[in-house]
Structures are given as structure tokens and as C-alpha cells.
C-alpha positions in Angstrom: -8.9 19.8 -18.7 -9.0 17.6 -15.8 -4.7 16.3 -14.9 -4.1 14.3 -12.4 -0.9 15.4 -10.4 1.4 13.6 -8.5 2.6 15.2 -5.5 6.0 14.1 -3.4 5.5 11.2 -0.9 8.1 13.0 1.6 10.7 15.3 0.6 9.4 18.2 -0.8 11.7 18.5 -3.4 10.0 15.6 -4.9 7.8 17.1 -7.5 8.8 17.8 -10.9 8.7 21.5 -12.8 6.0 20.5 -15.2 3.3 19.4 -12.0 4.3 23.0 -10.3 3.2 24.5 -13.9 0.2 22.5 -13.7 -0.5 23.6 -10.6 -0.1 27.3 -11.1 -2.0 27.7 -14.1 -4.9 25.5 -12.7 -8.6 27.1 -12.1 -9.1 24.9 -9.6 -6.9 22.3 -7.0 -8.8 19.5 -6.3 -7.8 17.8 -3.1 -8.2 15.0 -0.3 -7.7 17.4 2.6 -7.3 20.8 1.9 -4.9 21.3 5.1 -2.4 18.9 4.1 -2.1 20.1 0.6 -1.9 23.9 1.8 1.8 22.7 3.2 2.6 21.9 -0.1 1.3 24.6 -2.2 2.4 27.0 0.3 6.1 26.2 0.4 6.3 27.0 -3.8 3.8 29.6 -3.6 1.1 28.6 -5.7 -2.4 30.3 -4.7 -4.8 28.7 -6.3 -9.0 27.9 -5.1 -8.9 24.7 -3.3 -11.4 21.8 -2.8 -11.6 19.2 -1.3 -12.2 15.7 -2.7 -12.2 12.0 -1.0 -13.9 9.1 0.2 -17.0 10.3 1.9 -17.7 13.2 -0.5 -16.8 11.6 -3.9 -20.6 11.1 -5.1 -21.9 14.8 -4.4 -18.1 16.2 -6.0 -17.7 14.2 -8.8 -20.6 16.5 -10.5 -19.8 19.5 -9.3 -16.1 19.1 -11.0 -17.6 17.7 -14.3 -19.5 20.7 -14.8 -16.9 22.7 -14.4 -14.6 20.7 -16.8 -17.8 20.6 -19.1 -17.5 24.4 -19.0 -13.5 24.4 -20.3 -11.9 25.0 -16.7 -8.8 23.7 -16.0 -8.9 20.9 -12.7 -5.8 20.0 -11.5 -6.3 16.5 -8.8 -3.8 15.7 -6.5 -4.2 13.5 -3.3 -2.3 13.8 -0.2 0.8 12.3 -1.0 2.4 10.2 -4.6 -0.2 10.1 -7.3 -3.8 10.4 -7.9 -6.1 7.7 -8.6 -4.3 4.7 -7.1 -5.7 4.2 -3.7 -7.9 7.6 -3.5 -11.3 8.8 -5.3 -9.2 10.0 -8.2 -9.6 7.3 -10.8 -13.7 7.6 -10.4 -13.6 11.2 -11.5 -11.2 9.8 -14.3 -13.5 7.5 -15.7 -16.3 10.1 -15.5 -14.5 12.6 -17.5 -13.2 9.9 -20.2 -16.4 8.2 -20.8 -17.3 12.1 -21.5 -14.8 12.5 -23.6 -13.2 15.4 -21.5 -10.2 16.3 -21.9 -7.8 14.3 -19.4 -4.2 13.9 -18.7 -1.7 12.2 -16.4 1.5 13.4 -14.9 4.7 10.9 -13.6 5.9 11.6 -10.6 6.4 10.0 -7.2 4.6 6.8 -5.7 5.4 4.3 -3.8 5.5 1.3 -5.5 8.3 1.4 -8.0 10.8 2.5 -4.8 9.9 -0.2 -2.9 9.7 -3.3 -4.9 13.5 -1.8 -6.5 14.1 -1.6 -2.4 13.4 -4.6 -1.8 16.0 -6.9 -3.4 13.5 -9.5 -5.2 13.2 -9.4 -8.6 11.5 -6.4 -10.0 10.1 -7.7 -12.9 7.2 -9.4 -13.7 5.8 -7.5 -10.3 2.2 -6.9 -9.5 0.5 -4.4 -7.2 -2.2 -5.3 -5.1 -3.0 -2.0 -3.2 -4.4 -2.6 0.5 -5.6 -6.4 1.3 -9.4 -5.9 1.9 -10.0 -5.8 6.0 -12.5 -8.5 6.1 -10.8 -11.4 7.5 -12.3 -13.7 4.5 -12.1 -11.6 1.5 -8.3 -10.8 2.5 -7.7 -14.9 3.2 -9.4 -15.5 -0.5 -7.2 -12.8 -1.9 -4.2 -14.4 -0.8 -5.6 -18.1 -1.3 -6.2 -16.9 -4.9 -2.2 -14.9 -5.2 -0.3 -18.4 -3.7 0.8 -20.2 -6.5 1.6 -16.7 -9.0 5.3 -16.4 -9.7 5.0 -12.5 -9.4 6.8 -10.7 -7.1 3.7 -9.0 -4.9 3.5 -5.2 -3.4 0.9 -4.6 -0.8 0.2 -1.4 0.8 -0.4 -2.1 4.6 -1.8 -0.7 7.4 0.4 -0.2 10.4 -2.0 -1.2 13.0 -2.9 -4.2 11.0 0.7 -5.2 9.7 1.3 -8.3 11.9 -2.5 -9.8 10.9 -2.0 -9.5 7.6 1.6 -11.0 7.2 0.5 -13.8 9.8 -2.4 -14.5 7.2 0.2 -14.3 4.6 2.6 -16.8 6.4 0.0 -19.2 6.7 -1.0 -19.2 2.9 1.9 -18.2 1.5 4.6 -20.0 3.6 7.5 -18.3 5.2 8.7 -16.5 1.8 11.5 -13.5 1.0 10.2 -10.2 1.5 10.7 -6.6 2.1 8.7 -3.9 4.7 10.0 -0.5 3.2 8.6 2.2 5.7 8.5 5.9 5.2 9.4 6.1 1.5 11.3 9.2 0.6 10.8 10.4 4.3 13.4 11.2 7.4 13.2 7.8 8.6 13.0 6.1 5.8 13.5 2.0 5.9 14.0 -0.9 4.3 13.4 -4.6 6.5 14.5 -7.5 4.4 13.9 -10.8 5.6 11.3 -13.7 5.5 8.1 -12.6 6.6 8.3 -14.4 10.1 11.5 -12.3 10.5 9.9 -9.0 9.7 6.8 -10.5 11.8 9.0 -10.5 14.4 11.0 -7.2 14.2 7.3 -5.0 14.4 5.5 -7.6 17.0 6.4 -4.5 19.3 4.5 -2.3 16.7 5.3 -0.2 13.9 5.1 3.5 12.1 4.5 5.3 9.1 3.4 4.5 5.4 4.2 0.8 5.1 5.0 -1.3 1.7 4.8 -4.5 1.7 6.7 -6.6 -0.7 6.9 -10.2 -0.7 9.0 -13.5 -3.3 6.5 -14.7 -6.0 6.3 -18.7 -5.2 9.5 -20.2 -6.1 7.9 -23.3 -7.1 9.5 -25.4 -4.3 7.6 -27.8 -2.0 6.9 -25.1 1.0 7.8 -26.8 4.4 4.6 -26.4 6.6 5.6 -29.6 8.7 5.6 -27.0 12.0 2.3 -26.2 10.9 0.9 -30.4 11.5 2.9 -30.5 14.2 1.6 -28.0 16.1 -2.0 -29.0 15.5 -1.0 -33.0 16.5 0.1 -31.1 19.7 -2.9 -29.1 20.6 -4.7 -32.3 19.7 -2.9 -33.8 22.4 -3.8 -31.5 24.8 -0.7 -29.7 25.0 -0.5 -26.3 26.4 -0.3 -23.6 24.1 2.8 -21.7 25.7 4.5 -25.3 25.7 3.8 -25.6 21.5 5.0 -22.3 21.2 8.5 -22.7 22.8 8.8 -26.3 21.5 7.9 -24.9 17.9 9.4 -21.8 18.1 13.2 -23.8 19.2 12.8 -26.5 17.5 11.4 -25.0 13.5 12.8 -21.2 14.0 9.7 -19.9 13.7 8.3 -16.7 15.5 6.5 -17.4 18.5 3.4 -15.2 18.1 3.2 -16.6 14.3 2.9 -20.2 16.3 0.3 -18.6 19.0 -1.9 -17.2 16.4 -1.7 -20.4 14.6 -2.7 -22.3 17.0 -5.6 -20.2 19.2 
């Protein structure tokens, strides 16, 4: 049987009795880096064959495990952190094994998501999960051109070193909306910003750490107030200076200044 395991996100005490059974009585721990998970199965003392699974071996593993499910062992997945098959190779070896008709299963346990959109303040239901906005600059601005007009409250997992792009892009298409950056879920520093998305622009334009979820308001169905937006293009039309939009902007709409410089390079 192939079970796909969720493992905790921070605290170690984050795992629940039946994934440690899992674990223990597994044939084989299937993993995304066999280091990380050895800190884990380590503390609770659970020696068991490890291998390692991810992105750049999935096509040359994903056979070698079905054989061995095809010959009755018992595969537990995990990934490094929350659970399997979300944002990890997990959910191809899934798919393999049911469209076998192996036998699979699914643990609960810790992830991400639930914590932070309940974190966040906006309204937890309908919500929808949109994983990690694609990195081409195109494909991520159709993404969010495609997401402006849904009523559903929206969780993103983001990239630290590519935080402020992404919620700039989001400002622009989405309009400055309610949102929430919850940072190191379950973890020592754990943190929850909630603000508009030019205020939490502006609280990491300095950079920002850790695992980062993104939450942001579903549209409200008001008429959005972009009028900083035409005025700052009638400006650089004009000729003006770009420092001198971006203090005039900045004082006279509230808005961040390097959300106005971005805007208008």
C-alpha cells in the first residue's frame, strides 16, 4: 500500500499517533531529501530504509516504487514538511498507483493552508488555494488577470525572494485589497501581517524570511479606486521625474512608494 503521510510543518509535536504507526511499520519511507527527514524520524525513533523522491528524480522513481507496491510492500510518502502531494512529486506517484488500482491511502495532518487563511481574519469560507503563482512574469499576470473578479478568499504560497513582485503584480490587478502574510506557520517565529497588500508591501520592502502564506480579500464587488494609477501615468507623460511622482503619489493617495516606482518604470 502506498500512504501518503503528513509530516509537522514546525513543531515536532505536530504529527499525529496514527502517521508515527504508519511510519513504523512501513517497508520503505519515501522522501524529498533524505537529510531533513532523518531529523524527524530520528527524534521518535523510527528506523526504517529511506529514499529519496522529488522534482528532478520523479520520472526514474516513480517505477521503481510501483514495482515495489506492485509486489505488496508497504510505501509510506512524506515530503519535507505538511503533507504530501500538494506542492511536491507526491500526487504523480498517486495517480500512478490509482489508475493501477493499488492500494492507496491519505492521512490528515498538518499543512499550511487551513492555519493561515483561519489566521488571517478574512472569511474562511468559500476559500481557494492557488499554490505558488507560476514565475514567468506573464503566466503569473494571466493568473491573476483570470482570479480578479472571483469572490473567493485567495491563499498563495510565496517565495520569499520573490514576495514584493508578486504582491506588486497583485496590487496592480487586484487593487489594494485586505490580506494576510502568515510567515513561519507552527514555527519559533511564527507571524501573522494583516493589512492591505501595499501595507504588507511595505513592512518586507527591507526583505523577508521563512515559509510565507499569502492570503488575500476575494473582490468585494466595489468600484476599486485606481485614480493614483492615471495619475501617475498623466505625470510621467508630462515628463515628470519619477522620484517627484513617487513623493507626490505616495503623500497625496497613501500608497507605498516602491509600489508607485514599479508602476511607473
Amino acid at each position: 500500500m502506498l500512504t501518503l503521510v503528513p509530516t509537522p510543518i514546525g513543531n515536532l509535536e505536530d504529527i499525529t499517533l496514527r502517521a508515527l504507526r504508519v511510519l513504523r511499520e512501513a517497508d520503505l519511507i519515501a522522501c524529498e531529501d533524505t537529510r531533513t527527514s532523518g531529523i524527524l524520524l530520528k527524534h521518535y525513533d523510527i528506523n526504517k530504509p529511506l529514499t529519496s523522491f522529488h522534482l528532478h528524480n520523479e520520472n526514474n522513481k516513480c517505477e521503481y516504487l510501483l514495482e515495489k507496491l506492485r509486489n505488496g510492500e508497504n510505501i509510506a510518502l512524506i515530503s519535507d514538511a505538511g503533507t504530501p502531494g500538494v506542492s511536491d512529486p507526491g500526487w504523480i506517484l498517486l495517480k500512478l498507483a490509482l489508475s493501477e488500482g493499488l492500494d492507496v491511502d491519505v492521512l490528515p495532518g498538518p499543512s499550511a493552508v487551513l492555519p493561515a487563511v483561519l489566521l488571517s481574519g478574512l472569511t474562511p469560507q468559500p476559500f481557494i488555494f492557488l499554490g505558488f503563482p507560476p514565475d514567468k512574469n506573464g503566466e503569473r499576470i494571466k493568473l491573476f488577470e483570470s482570479l480578479k473578479d472571483l469572490e473567493f478568499t485567495m491563499c498563495y504560497y510565496i517565495s520569499p525572494h520573490k514576495a514584493e513582485k508578486h504582491i506588486t503584480d497583485m496590487i496592480q490587478i487586484f487593487g489594494d485589497r485586505r490580506a494576510a502574510l502568515v510567515r513561519e506557520i507552527s514555527k519559533v517565529f511564527q507571524e501573522s501581517i494583516r493589512d492591505n497588500l501595499s501595507g504588507i508591501l511595505e513592512r518586507i520592502k527591507s526583505g523577508v524570511k521563512g515559509e510565507l502564506v499569502l492570503v488575500v480579500e476575494g473582490d468585494s464587488g466595489e468600484i476599486k479606486n485606481d485614480s493614483w494609477q492615471s495619475e501617475a501615468l498623466l505625470m510621467k507623460k508630462s515628463g515628470q521625474s519619477v522620484k517627484d511622482i513617487v513623493n507626490i503619489i505616495s503623500a497625496k493617495y497613501n500608497v507605498a512608494k516602491n509600489l508607485i516606482k514599479r508602476f511607473v518604470m
